[in-house]
N, CA, C and O atoms as a CHARMM CRD file, in Angstrom:
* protein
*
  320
    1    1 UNK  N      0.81800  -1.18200   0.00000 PROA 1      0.00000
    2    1 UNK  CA     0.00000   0.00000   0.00000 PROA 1      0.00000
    3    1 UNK  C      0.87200   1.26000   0.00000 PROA 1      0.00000
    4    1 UNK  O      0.73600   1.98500  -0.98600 PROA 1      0.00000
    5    2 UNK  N      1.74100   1.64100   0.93700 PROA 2      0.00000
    6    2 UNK  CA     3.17100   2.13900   0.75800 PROA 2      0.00000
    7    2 UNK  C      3.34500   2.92700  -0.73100 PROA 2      0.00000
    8    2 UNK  O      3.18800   4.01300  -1.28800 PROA 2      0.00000
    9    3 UNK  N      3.83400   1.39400  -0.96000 PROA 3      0.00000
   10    3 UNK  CA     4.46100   1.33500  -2.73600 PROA 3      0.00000
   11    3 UNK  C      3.42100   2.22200  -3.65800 PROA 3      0.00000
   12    3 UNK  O      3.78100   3.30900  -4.10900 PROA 3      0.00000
   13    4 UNK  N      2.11400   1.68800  -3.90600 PROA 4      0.00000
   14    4 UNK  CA     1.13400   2.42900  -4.29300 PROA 4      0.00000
   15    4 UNK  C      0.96900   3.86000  -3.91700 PROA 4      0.00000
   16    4 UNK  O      0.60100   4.30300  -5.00500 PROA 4      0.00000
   17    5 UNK  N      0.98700   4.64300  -3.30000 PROA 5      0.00000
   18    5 UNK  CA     0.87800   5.42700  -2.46300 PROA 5      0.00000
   19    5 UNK  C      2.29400   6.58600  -2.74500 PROA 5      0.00000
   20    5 UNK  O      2.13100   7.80000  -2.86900 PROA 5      0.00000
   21    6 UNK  N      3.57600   5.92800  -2.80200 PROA 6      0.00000
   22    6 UNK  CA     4.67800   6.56700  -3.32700 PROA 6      0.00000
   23    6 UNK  C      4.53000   6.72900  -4.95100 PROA 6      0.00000
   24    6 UNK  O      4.96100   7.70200  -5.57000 PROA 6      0.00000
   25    7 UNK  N      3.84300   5.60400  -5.54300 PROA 7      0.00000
   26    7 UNK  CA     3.79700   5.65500  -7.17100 PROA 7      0.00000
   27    7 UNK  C      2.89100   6.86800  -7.15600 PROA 7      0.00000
   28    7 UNK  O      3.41400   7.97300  -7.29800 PROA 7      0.00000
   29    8 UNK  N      1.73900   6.77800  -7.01600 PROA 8      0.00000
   30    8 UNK  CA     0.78800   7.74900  -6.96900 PROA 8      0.00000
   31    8 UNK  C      1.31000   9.07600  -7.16000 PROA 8      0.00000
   32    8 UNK  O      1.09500   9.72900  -8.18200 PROA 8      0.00000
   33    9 UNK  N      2.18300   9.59300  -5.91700 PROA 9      0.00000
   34    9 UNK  CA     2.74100  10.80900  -5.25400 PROA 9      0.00000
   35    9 UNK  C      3.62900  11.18300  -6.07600 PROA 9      0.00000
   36    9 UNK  O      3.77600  12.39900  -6.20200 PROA 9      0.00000
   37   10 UNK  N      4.54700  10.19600  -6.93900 PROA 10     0.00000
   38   10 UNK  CA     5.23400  10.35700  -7.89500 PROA 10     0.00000
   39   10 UNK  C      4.74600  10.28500  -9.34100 PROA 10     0.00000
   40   10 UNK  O      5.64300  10.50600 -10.15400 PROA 10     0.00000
   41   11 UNK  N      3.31900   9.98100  -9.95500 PROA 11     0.00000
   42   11 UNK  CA     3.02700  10.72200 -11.31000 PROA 11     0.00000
   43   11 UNK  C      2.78000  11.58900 -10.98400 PROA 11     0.00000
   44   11 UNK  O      3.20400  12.51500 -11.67500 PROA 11     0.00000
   45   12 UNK  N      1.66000  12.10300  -9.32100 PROA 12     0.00000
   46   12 UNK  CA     0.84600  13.33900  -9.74700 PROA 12     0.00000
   47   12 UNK  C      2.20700  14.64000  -9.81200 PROA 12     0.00000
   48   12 UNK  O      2.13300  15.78300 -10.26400 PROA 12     0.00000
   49   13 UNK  N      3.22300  14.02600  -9.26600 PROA 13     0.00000
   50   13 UNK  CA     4.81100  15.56100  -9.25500 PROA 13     0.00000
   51   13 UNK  C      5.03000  15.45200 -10.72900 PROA 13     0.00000
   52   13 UNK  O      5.34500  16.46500 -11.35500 PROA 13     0.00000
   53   14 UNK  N      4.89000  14.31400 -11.32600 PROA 14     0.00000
   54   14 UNK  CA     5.10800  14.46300 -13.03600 PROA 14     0.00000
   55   14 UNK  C      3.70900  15.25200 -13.37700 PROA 14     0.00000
   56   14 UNK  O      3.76000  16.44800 -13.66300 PROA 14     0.00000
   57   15 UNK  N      2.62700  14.64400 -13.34500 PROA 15     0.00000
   58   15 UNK  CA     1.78400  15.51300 -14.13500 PROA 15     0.00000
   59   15 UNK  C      1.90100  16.94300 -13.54000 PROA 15     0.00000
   60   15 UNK  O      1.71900  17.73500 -14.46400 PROA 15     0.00000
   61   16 UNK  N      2.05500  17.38000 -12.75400 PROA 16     0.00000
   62   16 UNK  CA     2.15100  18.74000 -12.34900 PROA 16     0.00000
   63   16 UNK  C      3.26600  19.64400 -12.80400 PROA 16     0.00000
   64   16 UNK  O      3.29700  20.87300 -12.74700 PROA 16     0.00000
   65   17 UNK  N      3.98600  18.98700 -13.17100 PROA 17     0.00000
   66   17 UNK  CA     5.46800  19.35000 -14.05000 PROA 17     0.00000
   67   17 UNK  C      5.04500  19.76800 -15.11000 PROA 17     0.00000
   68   17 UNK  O      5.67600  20.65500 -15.68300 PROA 17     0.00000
   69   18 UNK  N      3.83600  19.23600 -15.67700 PROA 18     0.00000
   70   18 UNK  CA     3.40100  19.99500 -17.17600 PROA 18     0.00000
   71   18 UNK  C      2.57800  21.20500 -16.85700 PROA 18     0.00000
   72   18 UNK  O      2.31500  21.80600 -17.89900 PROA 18     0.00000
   73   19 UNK  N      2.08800  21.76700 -15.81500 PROA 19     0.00000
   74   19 UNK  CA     2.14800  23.63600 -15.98000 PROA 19     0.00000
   75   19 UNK  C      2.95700  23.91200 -15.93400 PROA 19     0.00000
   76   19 UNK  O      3.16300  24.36900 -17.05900 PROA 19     0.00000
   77   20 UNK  N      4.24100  24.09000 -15.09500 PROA 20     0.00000
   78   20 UNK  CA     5.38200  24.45000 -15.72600 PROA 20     0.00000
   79   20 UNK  C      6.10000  24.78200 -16.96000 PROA 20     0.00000
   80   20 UNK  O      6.80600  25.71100 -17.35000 PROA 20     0.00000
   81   21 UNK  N      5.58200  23.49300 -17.50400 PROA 21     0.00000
   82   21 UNK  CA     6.44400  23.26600 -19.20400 PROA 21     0.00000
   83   21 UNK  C      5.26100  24.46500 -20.05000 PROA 21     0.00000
   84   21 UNK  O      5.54500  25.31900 -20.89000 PROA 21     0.00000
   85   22 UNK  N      4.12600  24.18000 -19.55200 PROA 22     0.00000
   86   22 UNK  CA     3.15800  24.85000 -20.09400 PROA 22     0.00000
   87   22 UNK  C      3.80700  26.49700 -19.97800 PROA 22     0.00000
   88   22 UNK  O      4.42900  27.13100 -20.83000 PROA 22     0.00000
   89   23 UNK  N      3.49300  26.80300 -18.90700 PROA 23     0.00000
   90   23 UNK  CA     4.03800  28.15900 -18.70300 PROA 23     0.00000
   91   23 UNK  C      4.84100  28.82800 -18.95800 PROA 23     0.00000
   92   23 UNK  O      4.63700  30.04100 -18.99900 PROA 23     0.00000
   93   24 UNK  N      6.47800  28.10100 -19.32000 PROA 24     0.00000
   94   24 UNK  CA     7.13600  28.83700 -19.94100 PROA 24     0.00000
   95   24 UNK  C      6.96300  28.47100 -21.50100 PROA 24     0.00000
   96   24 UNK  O      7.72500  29.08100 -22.25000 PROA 24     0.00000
   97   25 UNK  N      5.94400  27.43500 -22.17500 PROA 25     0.00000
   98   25 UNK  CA     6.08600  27.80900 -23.95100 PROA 25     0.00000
   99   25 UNK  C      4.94400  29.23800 -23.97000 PROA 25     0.00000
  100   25 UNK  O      5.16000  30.01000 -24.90500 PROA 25     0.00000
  101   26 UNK  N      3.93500  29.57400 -23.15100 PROA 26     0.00000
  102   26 UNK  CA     3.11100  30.48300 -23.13900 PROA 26     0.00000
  103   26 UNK  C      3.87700  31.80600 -22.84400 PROA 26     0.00000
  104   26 UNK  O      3.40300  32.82500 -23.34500 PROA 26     0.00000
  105   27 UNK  N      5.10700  31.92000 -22.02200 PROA 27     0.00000
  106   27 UNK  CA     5.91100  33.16500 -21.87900 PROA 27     0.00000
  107   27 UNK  C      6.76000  32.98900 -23.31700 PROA 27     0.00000
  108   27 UNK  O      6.47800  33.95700 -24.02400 PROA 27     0.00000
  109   28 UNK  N      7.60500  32.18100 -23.92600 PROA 28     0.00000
  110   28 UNK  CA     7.59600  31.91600 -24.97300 PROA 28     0.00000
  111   28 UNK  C      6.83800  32.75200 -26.08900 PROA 28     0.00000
  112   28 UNK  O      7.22400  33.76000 -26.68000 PROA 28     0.00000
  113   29 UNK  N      5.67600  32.06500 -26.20500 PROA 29     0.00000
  114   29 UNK  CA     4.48300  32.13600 -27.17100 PROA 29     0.00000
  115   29 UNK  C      4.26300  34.04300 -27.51700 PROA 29     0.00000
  116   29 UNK  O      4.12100  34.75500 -28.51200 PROA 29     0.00000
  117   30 UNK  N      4.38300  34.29500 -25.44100 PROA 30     0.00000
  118   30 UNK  CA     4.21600  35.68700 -25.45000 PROA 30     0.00000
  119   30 UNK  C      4.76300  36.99600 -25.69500 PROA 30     0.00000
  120   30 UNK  O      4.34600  38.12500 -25.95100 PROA 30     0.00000
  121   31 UNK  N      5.86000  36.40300 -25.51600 PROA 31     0.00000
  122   31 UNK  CA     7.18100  37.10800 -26.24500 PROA 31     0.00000
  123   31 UNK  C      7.57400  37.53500 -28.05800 PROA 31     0.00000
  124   31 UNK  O      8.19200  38.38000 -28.70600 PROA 31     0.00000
  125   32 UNK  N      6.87200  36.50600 -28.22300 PROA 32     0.00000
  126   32 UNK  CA     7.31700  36.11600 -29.91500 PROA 32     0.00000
  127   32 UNK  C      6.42300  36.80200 -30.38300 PROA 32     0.00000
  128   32 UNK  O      6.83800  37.72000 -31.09100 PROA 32     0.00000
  129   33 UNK  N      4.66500  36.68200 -30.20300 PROA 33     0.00000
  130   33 UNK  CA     3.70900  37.65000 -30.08100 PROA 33     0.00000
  131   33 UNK  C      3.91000  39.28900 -30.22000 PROA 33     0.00000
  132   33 UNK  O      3.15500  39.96400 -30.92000 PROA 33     0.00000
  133   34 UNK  N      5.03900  39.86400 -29.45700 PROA 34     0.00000
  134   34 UNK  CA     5.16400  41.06000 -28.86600 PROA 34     0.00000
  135   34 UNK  C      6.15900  41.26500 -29.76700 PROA 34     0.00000
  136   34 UNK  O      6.19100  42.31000 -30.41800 PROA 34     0.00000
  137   35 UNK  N      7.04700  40.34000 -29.90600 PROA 35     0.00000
  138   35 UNK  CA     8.48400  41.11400 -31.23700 PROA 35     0.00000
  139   35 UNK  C      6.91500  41.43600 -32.70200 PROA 35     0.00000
  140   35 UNK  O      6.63200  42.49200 -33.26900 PROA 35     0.00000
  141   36 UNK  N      6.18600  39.89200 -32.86900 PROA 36     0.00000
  142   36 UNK  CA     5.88000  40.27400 -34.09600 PROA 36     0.00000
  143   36 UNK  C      5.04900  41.44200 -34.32800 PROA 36     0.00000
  144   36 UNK  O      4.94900  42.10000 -35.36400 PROA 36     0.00000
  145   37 UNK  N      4.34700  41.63600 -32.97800 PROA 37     0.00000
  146   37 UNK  CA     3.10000  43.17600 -33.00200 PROA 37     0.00000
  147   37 UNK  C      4.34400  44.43000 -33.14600 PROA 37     0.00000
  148   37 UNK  O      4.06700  45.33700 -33.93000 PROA 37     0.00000
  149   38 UNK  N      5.48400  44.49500 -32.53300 PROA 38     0.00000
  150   38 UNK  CA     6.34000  45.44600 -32.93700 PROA 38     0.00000
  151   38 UNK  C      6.70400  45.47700 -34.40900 PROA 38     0.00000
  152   38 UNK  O      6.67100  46.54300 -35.02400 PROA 38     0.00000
  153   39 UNK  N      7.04100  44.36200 -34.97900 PROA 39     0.00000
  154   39 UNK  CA     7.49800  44.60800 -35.94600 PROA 39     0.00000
  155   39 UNK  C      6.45800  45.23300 -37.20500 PROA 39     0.00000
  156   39 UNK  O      6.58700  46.09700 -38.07200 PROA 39     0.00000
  157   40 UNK  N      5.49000  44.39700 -36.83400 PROA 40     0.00000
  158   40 UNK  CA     4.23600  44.70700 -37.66300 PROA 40     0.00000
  159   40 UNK  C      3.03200  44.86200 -37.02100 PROA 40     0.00000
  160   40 UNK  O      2.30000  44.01700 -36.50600 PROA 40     0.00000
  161   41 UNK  N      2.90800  46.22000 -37.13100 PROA 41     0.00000
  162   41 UNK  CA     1.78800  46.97500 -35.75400 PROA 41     0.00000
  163   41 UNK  C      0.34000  46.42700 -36.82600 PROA 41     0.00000
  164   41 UNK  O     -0.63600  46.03900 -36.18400 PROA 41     0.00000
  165   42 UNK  N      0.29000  46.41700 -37.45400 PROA 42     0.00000
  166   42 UNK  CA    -1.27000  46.74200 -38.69600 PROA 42     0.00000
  167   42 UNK  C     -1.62600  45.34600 -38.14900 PROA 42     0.00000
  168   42 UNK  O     -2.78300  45.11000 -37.80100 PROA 42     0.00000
  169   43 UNK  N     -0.41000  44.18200 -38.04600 PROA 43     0.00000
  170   43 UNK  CA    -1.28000  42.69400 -37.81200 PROA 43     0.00000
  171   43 UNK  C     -1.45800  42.43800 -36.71400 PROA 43     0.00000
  172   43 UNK  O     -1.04800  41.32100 -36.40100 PROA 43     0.00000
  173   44 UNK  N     -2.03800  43.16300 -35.73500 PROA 44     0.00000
  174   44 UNK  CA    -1.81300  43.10400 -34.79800 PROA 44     0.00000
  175   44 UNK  C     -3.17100  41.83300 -34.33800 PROA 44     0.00000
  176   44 UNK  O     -3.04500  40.62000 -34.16500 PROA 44     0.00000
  177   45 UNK  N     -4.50000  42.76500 -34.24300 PROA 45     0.00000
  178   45 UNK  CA    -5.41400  41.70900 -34.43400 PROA 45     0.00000
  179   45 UNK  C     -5.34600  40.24900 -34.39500 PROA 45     0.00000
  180   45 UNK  O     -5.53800  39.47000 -33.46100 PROA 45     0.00000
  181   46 UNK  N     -4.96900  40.01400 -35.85000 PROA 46     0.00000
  182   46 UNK  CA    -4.52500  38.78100 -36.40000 PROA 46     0.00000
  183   46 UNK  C     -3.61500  37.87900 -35.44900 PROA 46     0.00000
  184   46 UNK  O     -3.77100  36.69100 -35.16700 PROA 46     0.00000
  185   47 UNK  N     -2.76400  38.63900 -35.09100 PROA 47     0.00000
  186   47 UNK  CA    -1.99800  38.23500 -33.95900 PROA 47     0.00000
  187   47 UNK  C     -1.53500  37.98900 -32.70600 PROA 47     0.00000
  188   47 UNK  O     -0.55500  37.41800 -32.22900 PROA 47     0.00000
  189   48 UNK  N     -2.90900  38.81900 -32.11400 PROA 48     0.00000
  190   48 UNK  CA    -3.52600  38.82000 -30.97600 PROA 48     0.00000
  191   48 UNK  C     -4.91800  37.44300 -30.84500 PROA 48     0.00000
  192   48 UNK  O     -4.91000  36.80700 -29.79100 PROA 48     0.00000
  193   49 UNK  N     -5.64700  37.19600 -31.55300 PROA 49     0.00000
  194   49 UNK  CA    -6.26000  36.41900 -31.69300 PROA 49     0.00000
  195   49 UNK  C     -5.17100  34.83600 -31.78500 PROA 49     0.00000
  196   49 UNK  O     -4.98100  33.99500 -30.90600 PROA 49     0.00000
  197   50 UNK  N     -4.70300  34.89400 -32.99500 PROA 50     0.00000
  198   50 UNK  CA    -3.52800  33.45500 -32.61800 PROA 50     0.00000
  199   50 UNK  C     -2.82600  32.82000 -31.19900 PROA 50     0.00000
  200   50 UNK  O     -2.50500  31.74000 -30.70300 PROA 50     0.00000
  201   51 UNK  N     -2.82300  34.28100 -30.90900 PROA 51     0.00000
  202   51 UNK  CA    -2.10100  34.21800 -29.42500 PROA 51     0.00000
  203   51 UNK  C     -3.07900  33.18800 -28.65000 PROA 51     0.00000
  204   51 UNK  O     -3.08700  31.97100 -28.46800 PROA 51     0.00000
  205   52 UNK  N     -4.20100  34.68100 -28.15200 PROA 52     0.00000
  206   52 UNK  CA    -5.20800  33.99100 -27.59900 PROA 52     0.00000
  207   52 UNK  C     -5.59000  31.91700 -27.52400 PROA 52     0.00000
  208   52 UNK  O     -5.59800  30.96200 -26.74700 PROA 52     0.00000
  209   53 UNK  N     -5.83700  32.29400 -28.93500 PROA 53     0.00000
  210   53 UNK  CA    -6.19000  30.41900 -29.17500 PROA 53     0.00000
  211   53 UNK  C     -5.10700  29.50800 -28.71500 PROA 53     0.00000
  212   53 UNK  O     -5.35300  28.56400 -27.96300 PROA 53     0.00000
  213   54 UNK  N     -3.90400  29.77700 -29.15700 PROA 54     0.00000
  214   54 UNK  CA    -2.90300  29.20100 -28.73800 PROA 54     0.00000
  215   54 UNK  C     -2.70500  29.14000 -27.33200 PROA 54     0.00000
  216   54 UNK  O     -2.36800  28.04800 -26.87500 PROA 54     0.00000
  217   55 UNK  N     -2.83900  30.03700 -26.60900 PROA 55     0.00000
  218   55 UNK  CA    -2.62900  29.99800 -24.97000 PROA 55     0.00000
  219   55 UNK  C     -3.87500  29.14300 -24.30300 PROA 55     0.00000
  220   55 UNK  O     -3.74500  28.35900 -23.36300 PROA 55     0.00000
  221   56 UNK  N     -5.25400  29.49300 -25.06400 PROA 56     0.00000
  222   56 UNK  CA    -6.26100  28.70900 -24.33000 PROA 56     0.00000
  223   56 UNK  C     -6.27200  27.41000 -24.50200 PROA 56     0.00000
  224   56 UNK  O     -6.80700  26.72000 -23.63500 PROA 56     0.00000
  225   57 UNK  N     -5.71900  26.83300 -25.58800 PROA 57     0.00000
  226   57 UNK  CA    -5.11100  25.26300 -25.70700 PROA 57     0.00000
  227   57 UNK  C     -3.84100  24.46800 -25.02600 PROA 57     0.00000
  228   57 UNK  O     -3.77200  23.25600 -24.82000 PROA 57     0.00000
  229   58 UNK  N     -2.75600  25.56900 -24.70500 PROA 58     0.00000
  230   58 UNK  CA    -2.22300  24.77300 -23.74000 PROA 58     0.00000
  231   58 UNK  C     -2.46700  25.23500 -22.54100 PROA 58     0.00000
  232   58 UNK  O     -1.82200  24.64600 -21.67300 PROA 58     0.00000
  233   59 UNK  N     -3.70300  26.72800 -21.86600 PROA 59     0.00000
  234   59 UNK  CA    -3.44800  26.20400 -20.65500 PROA 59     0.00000
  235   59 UNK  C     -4.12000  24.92000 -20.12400 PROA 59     0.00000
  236   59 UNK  O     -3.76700  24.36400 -19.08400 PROA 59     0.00000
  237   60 UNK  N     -5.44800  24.35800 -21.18900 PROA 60     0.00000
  238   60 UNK  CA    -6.50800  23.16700 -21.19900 PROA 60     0.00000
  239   60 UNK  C     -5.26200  21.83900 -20.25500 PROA 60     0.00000
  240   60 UNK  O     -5.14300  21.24000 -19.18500 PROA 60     0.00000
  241   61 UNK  N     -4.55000  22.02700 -21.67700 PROA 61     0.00000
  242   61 UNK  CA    -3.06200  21.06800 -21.32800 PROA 61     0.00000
  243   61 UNK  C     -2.41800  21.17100 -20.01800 PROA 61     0.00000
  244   61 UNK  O     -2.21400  20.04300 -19.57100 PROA 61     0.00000
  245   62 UNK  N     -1.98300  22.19600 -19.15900 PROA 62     0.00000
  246   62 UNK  CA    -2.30600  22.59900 -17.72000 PROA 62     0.00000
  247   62 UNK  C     -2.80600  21.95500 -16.56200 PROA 62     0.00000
  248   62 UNK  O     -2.57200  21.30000 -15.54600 PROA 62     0.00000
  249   63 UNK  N     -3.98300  22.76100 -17.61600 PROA 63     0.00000
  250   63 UNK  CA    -5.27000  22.54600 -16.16100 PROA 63     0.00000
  251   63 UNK  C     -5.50000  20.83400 -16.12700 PROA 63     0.00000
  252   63 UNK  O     -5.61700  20.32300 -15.01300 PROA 63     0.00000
  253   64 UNK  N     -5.56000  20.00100 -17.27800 PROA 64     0.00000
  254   64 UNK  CA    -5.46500  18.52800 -17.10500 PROA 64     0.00000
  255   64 UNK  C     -4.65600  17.90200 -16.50900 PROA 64     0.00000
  256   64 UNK  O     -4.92200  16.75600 -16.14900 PROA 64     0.00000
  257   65 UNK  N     -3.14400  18.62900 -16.17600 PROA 65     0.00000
  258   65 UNK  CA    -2.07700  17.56400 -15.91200 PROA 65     0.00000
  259   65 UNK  C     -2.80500  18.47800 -14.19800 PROA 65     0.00000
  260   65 UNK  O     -3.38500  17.72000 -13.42100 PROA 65     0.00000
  261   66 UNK  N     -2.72400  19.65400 -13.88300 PROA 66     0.00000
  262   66 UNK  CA    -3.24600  19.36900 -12.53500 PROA 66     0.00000
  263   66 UNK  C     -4.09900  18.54600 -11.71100 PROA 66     0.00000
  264   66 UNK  O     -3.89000  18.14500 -10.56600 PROA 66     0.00000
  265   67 UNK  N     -5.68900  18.24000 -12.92000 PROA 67     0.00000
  266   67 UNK  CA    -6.60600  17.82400 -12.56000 PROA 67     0.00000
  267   67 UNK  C     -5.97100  16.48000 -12.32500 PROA 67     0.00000
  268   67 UNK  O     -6.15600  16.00600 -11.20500 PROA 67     0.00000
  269   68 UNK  N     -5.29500  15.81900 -13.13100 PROA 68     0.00000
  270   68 UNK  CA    -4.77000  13.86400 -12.78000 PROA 68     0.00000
  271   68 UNK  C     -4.15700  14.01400 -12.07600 PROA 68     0.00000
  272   68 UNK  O     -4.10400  13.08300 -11.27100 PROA 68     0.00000
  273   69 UNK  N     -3.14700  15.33500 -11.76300 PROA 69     0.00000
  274   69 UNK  CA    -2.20900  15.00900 -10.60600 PROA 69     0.00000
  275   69 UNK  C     -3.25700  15.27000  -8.99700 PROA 69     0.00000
  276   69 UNK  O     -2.75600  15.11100  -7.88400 PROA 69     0.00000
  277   70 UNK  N     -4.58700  15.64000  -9.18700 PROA 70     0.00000
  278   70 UNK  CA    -4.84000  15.89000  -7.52800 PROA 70     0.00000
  279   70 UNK  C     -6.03000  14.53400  -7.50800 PROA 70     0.00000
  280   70 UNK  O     -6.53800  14.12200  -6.46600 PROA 70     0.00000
  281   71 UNK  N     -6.31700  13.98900  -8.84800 PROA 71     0.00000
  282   71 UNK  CA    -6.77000  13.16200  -8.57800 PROA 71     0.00000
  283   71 UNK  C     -6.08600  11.60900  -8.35700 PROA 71     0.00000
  284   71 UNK  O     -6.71500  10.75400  -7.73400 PROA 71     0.00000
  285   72 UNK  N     -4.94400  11.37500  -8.84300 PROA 72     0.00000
  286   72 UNK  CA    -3.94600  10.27900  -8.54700 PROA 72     0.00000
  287   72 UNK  C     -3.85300  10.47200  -6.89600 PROA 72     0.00000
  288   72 UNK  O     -4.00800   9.38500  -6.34000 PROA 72     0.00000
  289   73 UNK  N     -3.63600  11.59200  -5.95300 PROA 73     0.00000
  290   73 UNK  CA    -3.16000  11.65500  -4.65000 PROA 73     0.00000
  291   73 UNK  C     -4.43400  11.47800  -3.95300 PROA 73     0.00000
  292   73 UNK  O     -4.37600  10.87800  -2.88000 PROA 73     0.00000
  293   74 UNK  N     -5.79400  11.96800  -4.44300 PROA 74     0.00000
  294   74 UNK  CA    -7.29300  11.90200  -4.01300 PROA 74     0.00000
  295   74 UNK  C     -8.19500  10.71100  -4.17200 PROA 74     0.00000
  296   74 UNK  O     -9.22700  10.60900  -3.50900 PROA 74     0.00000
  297   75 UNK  N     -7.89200   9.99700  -4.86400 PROA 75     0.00000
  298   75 UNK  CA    -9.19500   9.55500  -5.38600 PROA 75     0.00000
  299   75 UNK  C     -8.44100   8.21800  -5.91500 PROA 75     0.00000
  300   75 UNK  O     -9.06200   7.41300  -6.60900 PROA 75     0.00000
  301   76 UNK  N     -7.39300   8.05600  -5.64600 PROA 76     0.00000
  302   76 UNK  CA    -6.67500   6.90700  -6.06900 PROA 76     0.00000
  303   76 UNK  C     -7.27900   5.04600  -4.94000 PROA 76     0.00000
  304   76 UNK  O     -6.90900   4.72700  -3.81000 PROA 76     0.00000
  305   77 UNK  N     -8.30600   4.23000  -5.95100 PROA 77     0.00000
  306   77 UNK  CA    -8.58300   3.25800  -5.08200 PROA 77     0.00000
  307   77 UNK  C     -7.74800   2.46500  -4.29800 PROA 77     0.00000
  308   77 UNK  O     -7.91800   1.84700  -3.24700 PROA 77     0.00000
  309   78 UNK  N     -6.87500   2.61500  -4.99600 PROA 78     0.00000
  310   78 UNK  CA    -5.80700   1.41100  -4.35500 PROA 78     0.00000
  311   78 UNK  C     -5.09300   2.08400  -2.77900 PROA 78     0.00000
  312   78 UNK  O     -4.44300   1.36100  -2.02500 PROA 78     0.00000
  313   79 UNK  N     -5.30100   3.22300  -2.55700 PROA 79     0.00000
  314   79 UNK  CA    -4.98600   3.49600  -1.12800 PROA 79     0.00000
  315   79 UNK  C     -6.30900   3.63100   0.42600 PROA 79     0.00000
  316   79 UNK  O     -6.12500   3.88200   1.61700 PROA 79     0.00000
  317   80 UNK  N     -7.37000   3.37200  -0.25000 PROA 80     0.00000
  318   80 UNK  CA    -8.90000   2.81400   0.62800 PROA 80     0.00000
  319   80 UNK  C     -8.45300   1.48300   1.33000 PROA 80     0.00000
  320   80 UNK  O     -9.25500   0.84500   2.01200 PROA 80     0.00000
């Protein structure tokens, strides 16, 4: 039970590792965003919207690796 219990504790620190990864391609994402609105103010729109979509898809990616990681430590049968 132990064993189970350490496995558990150890995906949900992996799945939680992916906001992280998430977070910095979105500072990334946000950056690259900001050179291209400088460079080219007119597309801005266009490029504000990409952003957008793009960020609301990986924070989804995020918010899932949180949700398995609190449910592996919660809700995991094998420690009942």
């Amino acid at each position: 039970m132990e064993f189970a219990y350490a496995m558990s504790a150890l995906a949900a620190g992996i799945s939680v590792i992916s906001s992280g990864i998430v977070g910095l391609g979105q500072g990334i994402a946000t950056g690259k965003a900001a050179e291209a609105i400088a460079r080219q103010p007119e597309a801005k729109g266009s490029i504000m919207s990409t952003l957008v979509i793009g960020i609301a898809v990986a924070e989804t990616t995020a918010i899932y690796g949180f949700v398995i990681g609190i449910l592996l430590l919660f809700a995991n049968p094998l420690l009942k």
